[in-house]
N, C-alpha and C positions, 0 to 999 in steps of 0.2 A: 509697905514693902521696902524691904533696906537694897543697898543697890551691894550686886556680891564682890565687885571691886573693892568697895569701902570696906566690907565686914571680912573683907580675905585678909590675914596677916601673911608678909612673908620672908623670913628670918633671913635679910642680906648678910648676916655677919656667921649664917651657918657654914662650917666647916665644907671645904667641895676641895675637887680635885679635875683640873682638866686635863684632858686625852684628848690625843689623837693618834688615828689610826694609820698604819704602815700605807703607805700608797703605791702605787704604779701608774704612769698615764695618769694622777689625779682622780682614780677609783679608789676606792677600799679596798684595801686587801683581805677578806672574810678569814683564812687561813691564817692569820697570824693576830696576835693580840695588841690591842692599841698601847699605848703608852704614855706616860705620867708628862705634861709639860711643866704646867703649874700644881700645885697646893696651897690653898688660902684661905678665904673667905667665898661665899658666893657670890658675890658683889667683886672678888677681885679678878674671881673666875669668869665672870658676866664679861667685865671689862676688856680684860688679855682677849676674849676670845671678840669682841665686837674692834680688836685690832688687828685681828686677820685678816687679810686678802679674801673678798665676798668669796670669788673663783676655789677657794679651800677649805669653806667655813665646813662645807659637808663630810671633812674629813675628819671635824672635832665634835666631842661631845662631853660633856660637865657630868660627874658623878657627886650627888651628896645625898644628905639623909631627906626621905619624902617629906613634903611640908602639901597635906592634900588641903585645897584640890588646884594649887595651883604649879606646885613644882610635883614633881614625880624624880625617883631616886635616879635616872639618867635619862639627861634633857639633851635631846636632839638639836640641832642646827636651829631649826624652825622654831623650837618652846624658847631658846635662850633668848632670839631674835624678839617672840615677843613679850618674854618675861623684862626685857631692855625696855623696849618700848612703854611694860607697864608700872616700872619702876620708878617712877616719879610719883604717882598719882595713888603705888601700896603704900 
């Protein structure tokens, strides 16, 4: 059995784009649409966003093309958190 870490490939150098969404009080604003911080790579989008203020991360989210099954084409707070984390070891 292969271990699916090892046999996951995942394309850091794929085209993304990071948002974030309008806030208030540090909520979401559902009603309005997020907006473009960075454009890069996903590795640079990874990065920018793991130098946000933890208290804001939920405000942002990474758009890029699906690489299954480890990214999905808009990653949450939580998947970038531990796409970071697995980023050494794809």
């Amino acid at each position: 059995m292969g271990d699916v870490v090892g046999e996951s490939k995942v394309d850091f150098g794929a085209l993304a784009v990071l948002n974030k969404w309008p806030s208030l009080a540090n909520q979401r604003q559902p009603d309005r649409q997020p907006y473009q911080v960075i454009e890069g790579t996903l590795d640079d989008c990874i990065s920018a966003f793991m130098g946000k203020p933890v208290a804001t991360r939920h405000l942002y989210e990474i758009r890029t093309m699906a690489q299954p099954p480890l990214v999905t084409e808009v990653l949450s707070a939580e998947h970038v958190i531990e796409l970071w984390r697995l980023r050494e070891f794809l």
